[in-house]
C-alpha positions in Angstrom: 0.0 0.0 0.0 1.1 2.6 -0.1 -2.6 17.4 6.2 -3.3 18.3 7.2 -6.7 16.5 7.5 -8.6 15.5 4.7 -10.6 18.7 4.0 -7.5 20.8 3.7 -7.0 22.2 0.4 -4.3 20.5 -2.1 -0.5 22.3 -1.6 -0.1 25.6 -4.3 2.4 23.3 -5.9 -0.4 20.1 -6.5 -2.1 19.8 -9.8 -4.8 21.9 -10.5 -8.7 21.1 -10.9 -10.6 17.2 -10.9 -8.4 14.1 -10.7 -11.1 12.2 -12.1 -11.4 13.5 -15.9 -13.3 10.6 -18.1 -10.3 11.3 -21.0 -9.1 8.8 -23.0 -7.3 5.9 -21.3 -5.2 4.4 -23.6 -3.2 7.4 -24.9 0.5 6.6 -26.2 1.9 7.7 -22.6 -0.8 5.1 -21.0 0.1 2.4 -23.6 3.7 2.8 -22.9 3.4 2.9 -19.0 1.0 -0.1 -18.9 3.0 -2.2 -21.2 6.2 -1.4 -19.2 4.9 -3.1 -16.0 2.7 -5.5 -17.4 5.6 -7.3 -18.4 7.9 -6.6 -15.5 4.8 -7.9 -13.1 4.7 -10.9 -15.4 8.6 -11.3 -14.6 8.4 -10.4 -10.9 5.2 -13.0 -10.5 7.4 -15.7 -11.8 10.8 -15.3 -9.5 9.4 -16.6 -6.1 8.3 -19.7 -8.4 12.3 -19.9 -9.8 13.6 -19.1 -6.4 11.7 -21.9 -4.3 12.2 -24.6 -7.2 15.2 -24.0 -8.4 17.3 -22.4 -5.4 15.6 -24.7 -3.0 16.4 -27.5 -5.2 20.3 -26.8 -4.9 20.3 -25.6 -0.7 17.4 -26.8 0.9 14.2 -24.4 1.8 16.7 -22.6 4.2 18.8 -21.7 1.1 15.3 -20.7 -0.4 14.5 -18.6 2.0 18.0 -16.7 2.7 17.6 -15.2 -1.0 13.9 -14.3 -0.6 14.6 -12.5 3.2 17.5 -11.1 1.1 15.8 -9.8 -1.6 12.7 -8.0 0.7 15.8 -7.1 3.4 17.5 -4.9 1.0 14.3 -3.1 -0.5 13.2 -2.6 3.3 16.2 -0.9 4.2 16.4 1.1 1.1 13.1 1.7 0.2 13.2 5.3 2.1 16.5 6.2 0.4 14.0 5.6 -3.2 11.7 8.3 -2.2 14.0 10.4 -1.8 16.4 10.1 -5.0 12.6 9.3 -7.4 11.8 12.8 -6.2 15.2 13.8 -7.0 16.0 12.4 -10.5 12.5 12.1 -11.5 10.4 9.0 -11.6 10.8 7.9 -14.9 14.9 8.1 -15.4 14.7 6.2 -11.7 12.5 3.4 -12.8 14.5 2.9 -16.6 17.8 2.6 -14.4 16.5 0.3 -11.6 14.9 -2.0 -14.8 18.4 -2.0 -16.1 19.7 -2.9 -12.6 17.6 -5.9 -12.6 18.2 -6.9 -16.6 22.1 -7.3 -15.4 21.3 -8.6 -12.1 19.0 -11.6 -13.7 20.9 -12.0 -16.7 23.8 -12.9 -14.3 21.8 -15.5 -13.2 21.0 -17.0 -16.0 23.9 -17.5 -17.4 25.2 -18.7 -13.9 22.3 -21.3 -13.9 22.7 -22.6 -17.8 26.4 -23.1 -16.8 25.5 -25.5 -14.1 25.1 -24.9 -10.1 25.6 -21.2 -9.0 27.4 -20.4 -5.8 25.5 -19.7 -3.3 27.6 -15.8 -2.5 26.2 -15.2 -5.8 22.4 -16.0 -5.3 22.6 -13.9 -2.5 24.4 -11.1 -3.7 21.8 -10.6 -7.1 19.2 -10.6 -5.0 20.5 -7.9 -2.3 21.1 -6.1 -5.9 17.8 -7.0 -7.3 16.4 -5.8 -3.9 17.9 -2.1 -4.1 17.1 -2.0 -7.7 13.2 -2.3 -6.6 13.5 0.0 -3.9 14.4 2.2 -6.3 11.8 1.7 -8.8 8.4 1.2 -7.0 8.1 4.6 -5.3 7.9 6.1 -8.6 5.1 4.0 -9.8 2.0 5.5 -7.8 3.5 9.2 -9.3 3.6 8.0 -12.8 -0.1 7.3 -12.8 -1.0 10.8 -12.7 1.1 12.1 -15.2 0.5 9.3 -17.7 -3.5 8.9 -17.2 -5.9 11.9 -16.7 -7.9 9.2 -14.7 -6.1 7.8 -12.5 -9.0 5.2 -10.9 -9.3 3.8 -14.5 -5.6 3.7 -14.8 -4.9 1.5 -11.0 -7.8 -0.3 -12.2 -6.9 -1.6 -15.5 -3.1 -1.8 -14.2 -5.0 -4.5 -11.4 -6.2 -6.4 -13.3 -2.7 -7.1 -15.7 -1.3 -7.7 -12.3 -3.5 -10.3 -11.2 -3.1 -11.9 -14.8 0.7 -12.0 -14.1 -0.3 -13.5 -11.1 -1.8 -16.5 -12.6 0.3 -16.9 -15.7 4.1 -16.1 -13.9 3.8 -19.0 -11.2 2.9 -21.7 -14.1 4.8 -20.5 -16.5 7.8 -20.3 -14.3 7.1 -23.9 -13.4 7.0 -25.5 -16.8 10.0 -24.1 -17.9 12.0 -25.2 -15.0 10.6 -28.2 -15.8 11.2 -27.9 -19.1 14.4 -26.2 -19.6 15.7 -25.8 -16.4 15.8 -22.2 -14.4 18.6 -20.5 -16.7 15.5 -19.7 -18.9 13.2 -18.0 -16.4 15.6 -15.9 -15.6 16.6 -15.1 -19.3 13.0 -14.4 -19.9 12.3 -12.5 -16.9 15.6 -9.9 -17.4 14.1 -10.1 -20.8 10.9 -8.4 -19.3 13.1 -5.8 -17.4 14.7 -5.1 -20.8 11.1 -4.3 -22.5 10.6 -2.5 -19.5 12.6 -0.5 -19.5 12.6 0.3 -23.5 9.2 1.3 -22.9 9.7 4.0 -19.8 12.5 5.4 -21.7 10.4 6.2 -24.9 7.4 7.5 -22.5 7.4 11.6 -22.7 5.0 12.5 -20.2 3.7 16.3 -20.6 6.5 18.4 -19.9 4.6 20.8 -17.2 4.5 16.9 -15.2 7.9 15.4 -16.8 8.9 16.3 -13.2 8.8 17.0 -9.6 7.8 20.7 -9.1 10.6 21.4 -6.6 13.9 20.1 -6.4 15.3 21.2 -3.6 18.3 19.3 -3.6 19.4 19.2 -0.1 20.8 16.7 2.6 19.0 13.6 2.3 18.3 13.2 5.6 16.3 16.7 5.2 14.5 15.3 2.4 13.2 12.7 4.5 12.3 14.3 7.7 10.0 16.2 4.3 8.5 13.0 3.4 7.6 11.9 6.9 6.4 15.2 7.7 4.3 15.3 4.6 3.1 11.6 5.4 2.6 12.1 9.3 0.1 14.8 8.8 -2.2 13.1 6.8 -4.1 11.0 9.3 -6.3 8.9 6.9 -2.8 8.1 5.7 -0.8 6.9 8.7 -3.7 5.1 10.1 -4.3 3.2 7.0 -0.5 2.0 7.1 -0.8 1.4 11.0 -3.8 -1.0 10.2 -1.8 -2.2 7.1 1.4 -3.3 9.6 -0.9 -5.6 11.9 -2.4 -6.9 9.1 1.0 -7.7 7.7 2.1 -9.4 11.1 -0.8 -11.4 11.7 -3.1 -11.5 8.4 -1.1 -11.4 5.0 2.3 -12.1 6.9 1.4 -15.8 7.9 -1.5 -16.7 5.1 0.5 -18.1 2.8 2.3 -20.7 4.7 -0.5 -21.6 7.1 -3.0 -21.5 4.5 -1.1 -23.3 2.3 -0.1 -26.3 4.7 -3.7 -26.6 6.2 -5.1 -26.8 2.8 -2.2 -29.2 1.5 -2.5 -31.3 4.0 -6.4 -32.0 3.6 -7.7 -31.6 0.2 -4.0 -32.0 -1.4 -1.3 -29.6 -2.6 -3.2 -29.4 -6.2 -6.3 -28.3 -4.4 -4.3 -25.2 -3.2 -2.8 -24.4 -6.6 -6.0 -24.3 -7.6 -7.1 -22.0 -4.5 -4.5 -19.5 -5.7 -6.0 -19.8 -9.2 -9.0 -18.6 -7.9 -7.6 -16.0 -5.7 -6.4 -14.5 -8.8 -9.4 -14.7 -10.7 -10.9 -13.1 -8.0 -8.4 -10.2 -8.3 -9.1 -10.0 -12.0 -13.2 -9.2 -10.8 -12.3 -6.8 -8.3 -10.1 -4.7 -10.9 -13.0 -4.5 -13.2 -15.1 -3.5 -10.4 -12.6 -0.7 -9.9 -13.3 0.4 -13.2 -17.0 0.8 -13.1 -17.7 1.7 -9.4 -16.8 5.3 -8.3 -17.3 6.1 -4.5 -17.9 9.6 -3.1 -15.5 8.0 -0.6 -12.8 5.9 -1.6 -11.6 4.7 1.6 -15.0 4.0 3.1 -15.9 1.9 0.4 -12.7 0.0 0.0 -12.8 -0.8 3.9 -16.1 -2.2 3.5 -14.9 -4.5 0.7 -12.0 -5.4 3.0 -14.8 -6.7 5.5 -15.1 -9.8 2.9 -11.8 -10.5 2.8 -12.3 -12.0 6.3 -13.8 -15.1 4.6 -10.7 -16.3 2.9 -8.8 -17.0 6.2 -12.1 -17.9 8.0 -13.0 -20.8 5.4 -9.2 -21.8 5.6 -9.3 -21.9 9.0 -12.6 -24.1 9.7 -11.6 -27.0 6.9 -14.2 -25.7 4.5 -14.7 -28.0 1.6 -13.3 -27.0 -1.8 -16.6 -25.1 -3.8 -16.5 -22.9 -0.3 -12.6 -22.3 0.0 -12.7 -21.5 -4.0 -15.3 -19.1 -3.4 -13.8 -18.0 -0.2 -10.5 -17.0 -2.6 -11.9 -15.4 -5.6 -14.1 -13.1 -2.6 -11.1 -12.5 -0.8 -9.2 -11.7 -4.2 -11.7 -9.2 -5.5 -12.4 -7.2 -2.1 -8.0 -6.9 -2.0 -8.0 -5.8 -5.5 -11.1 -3.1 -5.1 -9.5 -1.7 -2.0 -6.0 -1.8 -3.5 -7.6 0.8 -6.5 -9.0 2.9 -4.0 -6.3 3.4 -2.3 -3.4 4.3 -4.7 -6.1 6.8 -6.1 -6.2 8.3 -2.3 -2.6 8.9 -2.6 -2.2 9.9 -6.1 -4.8 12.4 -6.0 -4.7 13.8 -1.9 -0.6 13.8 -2.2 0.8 16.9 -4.1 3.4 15.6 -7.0 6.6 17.0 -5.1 6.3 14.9 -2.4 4.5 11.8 -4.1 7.3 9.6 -4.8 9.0 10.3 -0.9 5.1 9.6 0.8 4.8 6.6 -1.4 8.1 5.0 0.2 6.7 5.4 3.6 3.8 3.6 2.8 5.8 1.2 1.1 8.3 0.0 4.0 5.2 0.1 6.4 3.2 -2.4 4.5 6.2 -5.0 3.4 7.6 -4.4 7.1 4.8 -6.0 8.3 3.9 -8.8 6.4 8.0 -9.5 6.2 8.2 -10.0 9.9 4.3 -11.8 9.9 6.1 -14.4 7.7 9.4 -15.0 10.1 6.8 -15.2 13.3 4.7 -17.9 11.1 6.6 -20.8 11.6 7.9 -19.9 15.8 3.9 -19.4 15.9 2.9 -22.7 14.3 4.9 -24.2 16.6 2.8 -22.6 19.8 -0.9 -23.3 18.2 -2.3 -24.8 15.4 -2.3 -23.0 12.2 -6.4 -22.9 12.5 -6.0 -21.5 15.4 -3.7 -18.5 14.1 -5.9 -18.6 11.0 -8.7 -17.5 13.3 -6.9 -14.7 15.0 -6.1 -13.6 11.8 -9.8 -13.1 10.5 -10.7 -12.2 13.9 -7.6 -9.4 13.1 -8.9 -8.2 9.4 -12.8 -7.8 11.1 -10.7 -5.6 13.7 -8.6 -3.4 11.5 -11.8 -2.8 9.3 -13.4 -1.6 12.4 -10.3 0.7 13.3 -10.5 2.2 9.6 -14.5 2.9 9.5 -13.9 4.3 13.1 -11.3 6.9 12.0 -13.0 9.8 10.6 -10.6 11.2 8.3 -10.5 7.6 6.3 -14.1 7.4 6.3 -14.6 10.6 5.2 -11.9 11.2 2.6 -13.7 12.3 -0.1 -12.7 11.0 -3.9 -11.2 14.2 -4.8 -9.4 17.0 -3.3 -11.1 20.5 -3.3 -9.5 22.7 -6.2 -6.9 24.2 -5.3 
């Protein structure tokens, strides 16, 4: 995920006038932007897939799991540091270099893999690179949307819904070439996808009044950042979404996957919770294209109350549903996640002025992955003090909660779609 309070008028510095403009979607800037991380979220949807078969196959799930904490580590620490230099540089010249980052840092690996077993130094060390490199490129993303759509709900919406198709076609795709071919191909094919992403964001030419950041002030970084938090602290919707966000890291998203995932295994089979994250997907897909039709006076208000649903996916997990309930459990779950996910890089694209977008954006950023990073390292200690029903339990009881925080917080219920003009 990614104020004063939420009535104050936009900064003198924000766009002007309606962030909401039914324009044209699929203009040549649009067309570029979307096809640049279509294909880098069909190549990021395919590496945990490589790095559990074919890393874990050479050093053990440990080994497996060193690269992945790696990886997430390094764009924790670093994350902040993004903000700061995407407000900088500008978020385009940020995102083509961190795309070139990662076509060196996965081409390396490829051609480590085709020659036979990589060292281990080396697995780690691409993906502490590989882990910078995305620091550096996803705080740009929600302030790209703004200057490359003149609807930016449209724009998240549509850009949902190629993520949740990466979503289902990376993971098998991934799989049958490892299977195939071994994993020097997925990672040829997905530094291919940085490559392509990168052509793409370098050939974009936003409008030149938005090509970049209004003010550049170009002082200390750490001054730059006590900005961004200052800018992020004082929008209270803001911060108390991302509080929320952290506990449901820790004890919703954090350990869902491998609770979930072993309760499921264990009793209808590990194809029956392939087939779960199928629908999960599909799910996503739904919500997306709900995001494109639905348009709440208040984003935030309805996105919490889609959130509320969610609470069925680890519920039916958790009480040994049979498989018609646990799919339909899923594709609920995936659509209420995908509708609030819409609303709420809107919130921020169009409450946050430009200057400060790309710095407020990595806040948000390393307070959501902080979370769900350390929910995953507590999942196994936890497992081993109740029964993963049990947790799963605590963590619907936990989503019901943090809804209840969200709709109790005035400025998140009440944010209204738009800022007033400025």
């Amino acid at each position: 995920m990614t104020t004063a309070e939420t009535h104050t008028p936009p900064a003198p510095h924000s766009r002007p006038g309606p962030r909401d403009a039914r324009g044209p979607l699929w203009t040549g800037p649009f067309t570029l932007y979307f096809t640049a991380r279509a294909v880098s979220l069909l190549g990021d949807a395919m590496m945990p897939v490589a790095a559990a078969l074919a890393v874990g196959a050479l050093y053990g799930v440990s080994g497996a799991g060193v690269v992945l904490g790696t990886w997430t580590g390094t764009f924790v620490l670093l994350v902040l540091f993004g903000g700061v230099l995407t407000d900088r540089i500008g978020a385009r010249r940020m995102m083509v270099a961190a795309d070139l980052v990662r076509v060196l840092t996965q081409g390396v690996l490829a051609v480590a893999f085709f020659a036979g077993r990589p060292p281990f130094w080396l697995l780690v060390t691409m993906a502490a690179v590989a882990g910078a490199a995305v620091a550096m490129f996803l705080p740009g993303v929600n302030g790209m949307v703004p200057l490359v759509a003149a609807d930016p709900q449209r724009a998240n919406a549509t850009l949902k819904v190629a993520d949740a198709i990466a979503q289902l076609l990376g993971p098998a795709l991934a799989g049958l070439l490892i299977a195939l071919t071994g994993a020097g191909a997925v990672y040829a094919i997905d530094s291919g996808t940085f490559l392509l992403s990168a052509l793409c964001l370098a050939l974009l030419r936003p409008p030149a009044a938005d090509a970049a950041p209004a003010v550049r002030t170009g002082g200390p970084l750490r001054r730059e950042l006590r900005q961004g938090w200052r800018e992020f602290r004082a929008r209270t919707w803001m911060w108390a979404v991302i509080l929320v966000w952290m506990v449901f890291g820790v004890l919703l998203f954090g350990p869902l996957v491998p609770l979930g995932s072993a309760l499921v295994a264990d009793r209808l089979g590990p194809n029956a919770y392939g087939l779960a994250v199928s629908f999960l997907g599909a799910g996503t897909v739904l919500g997306g294209l709900l995001a494109l039709r639905l348009r709440p006076a208040r984003p935030l208000a309805a996105g919490t109350a889609a959130m509320v649903l969610y609470t069925v996916l680890p519920l039916c997990t958790a009480v040994g549903a049979d498989l018609p309930l646990l799919l339909a459990g899923h594709v609920l779950g995936g659509a209420a996640l995908a509708f609030w996910s819409v609303m709420w890089a809107t919130s921020v694209q169009t409450h946050t002025p430009p200057a400060v977008l790309n710095r407020v954006s990595a806040y948000e950023l390393a307070g959501s992955v902080s979370g769900i990073s350390l929910g995953q390292l507590l999942a196994g200690p936890a497992a081993a003090l109740a029964s993963p029903a049990h947790l799963l339990l605590v963590s619907a009881a936990a989503c019901l909660a943090g809804c209840a925080a969200l709709f109790a917080t005035p400025a998140v219920r009440r944010l209204p779609r738009t800022p007033p003009a400025g």
